[in-house]
C-alpha positions in Angstrom: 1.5 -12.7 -4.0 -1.7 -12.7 -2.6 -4.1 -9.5 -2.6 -7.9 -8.8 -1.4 -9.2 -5.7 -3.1 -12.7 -4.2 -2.2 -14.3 -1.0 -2.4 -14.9 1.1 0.2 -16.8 4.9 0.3 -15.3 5.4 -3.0 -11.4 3.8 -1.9 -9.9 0.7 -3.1 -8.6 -1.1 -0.3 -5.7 -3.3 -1.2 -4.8 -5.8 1.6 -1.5 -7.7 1.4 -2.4 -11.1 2.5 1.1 -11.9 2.7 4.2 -11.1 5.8 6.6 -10.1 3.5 7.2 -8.0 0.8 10.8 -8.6 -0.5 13.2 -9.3 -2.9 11.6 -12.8 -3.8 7.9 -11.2 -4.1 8.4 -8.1 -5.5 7.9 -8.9 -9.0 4.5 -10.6 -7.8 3.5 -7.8 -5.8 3.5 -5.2 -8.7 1.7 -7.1 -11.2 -0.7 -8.3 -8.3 -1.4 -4.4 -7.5 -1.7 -3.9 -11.3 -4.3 -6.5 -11.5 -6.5 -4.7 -8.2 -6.5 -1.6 -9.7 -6.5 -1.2 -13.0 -9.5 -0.1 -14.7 -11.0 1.6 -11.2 -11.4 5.1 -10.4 -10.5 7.0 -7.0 -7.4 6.8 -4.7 -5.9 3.5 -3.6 -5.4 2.1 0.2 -2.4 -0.1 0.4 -3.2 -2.2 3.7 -0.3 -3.4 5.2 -1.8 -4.4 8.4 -0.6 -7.8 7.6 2.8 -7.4 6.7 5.6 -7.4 8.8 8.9 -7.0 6.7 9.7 -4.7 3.5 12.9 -4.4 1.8 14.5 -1.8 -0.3 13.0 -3.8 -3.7 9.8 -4.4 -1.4 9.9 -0.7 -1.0 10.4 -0.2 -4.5 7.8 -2.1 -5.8 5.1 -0.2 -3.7 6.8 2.8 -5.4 6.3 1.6 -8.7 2.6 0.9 -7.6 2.5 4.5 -6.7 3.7 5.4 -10.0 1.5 3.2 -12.2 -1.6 4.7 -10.5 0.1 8.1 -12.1 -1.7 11.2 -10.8 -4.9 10.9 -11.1 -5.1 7.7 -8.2 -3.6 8.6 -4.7 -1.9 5.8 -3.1 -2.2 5.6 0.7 -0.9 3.6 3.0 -2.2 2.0 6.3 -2.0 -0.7 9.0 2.0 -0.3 9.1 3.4 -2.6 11.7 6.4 -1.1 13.6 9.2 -2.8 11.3 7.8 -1.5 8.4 6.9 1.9 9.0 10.2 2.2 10.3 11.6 1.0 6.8 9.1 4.2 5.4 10.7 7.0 8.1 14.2 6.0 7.5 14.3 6.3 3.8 11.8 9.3 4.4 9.0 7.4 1.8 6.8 8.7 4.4 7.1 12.4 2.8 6.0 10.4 -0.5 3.0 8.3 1.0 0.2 10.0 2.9 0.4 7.0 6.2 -2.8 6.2 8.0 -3.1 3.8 11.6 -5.8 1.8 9.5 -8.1 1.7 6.5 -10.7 2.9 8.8 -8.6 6.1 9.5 -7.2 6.3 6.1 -11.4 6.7 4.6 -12.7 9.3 7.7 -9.5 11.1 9.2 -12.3 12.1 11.7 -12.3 8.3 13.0 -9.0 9.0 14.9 
């Protein structure tokens, strides 16, 4: 599973260089997040500006993502294509995850 992290205005921004996020590349996925992000400091932007299908372990793994940040790190979420922030309303993980249009939206709500 490929991941680009940078810092941004005190974000990291995770993109998912990758269409799907599934049963086959869940695994990947959570210890790719685990390598971006551990040892920084500040909330977390999941990009998925990129992908364009997610599954209920897909969903879960983002979820365990979430979880590994624990409280002090703020996972958001951005750039969701129709498909998947569909997959987000239905099972209501968009109650869970603050959702943004894009990164750029995500870092200065002012932007929209």
């Amino acid at each position: 599973m490929r991941l680009i992290s940078q810092v941004r205005q005190g974000w990291c921004v995770v993109l998912v260089e990758e269409s799907r996020i599934d049963a086959a590349g869940a695994i990947a996925f959570k210890e790719a997040m685990r390598r971006e992000t551990d040892g920084g400091q500040g909330p977390v932007i999941l990009d998925l500006s990129k992908v364009e299908f997610v599954d209920s372990s897909g969903l879960g793994a983002i979820v365990a993502a979430m979880k590994h940040l624990g409280d002090a790190r703020r996972l958001h979420l951005a750039g969701l294509l129709p498909n998947v922030d569909r997959v987000f309303r239905l099972t209501r993980m968009d109650t869970v995850f603050p959702i943004h249009a894009n990164v750029d939206a995500a870092i200065d709500p002012d932007v929209c």
